[in-house]
N, C-alpha and C positions, 0 to 999 in steps of 0.2 A: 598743294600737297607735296610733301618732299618726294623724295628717292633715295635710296642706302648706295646706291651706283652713278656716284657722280665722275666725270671727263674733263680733260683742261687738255687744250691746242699746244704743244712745244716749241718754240722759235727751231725753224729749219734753216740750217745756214746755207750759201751757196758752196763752202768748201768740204761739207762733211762726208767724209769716207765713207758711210753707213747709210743702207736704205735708211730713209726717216720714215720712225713712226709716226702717224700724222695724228692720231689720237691716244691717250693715255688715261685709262681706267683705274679707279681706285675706290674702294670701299669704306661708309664710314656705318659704323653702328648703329642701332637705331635708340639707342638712352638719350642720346645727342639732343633728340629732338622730344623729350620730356621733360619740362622740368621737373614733376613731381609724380607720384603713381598715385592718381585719382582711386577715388573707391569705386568697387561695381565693374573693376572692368573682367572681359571673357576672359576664363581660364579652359587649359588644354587638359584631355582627360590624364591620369596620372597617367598611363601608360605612354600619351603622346608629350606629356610632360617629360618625361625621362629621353625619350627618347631625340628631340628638340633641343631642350640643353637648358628650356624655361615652362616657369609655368603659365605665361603669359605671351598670346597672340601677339600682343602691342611690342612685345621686348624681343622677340624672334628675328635671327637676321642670321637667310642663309648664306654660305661660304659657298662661291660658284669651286666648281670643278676642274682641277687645272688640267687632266686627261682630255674634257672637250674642247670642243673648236671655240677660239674665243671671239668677240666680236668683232662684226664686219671688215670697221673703216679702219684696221689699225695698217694697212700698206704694207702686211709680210709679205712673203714670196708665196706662189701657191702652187 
């Protein structure tokens, strides 16, 4: 099964001025991983339609919130 929330390691040098972040988050959509839109699949009611941005559960990809605390392992300051 995929995930829309994939991570990749960054080479940390030994001279870099800068806390390293030790991990790097990024977002890929969820069309990526369809080739075609099969027939039959769930739809969201119009209201939740509108509101979502599709009409379709399988096509949904929510946008994290960049006010909250983001994850773990990224080595900010706290």
């Amino acid at each position: 099964m995929y995930t829309q929330f994939k991570s990749w390691y960054p080479y940390i040098g030994p001279c870099d001025p800068c806390p390293p972040i030790r991990v790097k988050w990024y977002n890929t959509p969820p069309q990526l991983y369809m080739n075609f839109q099969p027939p039959g699949l769930p739809q969201f009611s119009p209201y939740d339609a509108l509101k979502m941005g599709t009409l379709w559960p399988a096509l949904y990809g929510p946008y994290p919130n960049p006010l909250q605390e983001t994850r773990g392992d990224e080595g900010g300051s706290t």
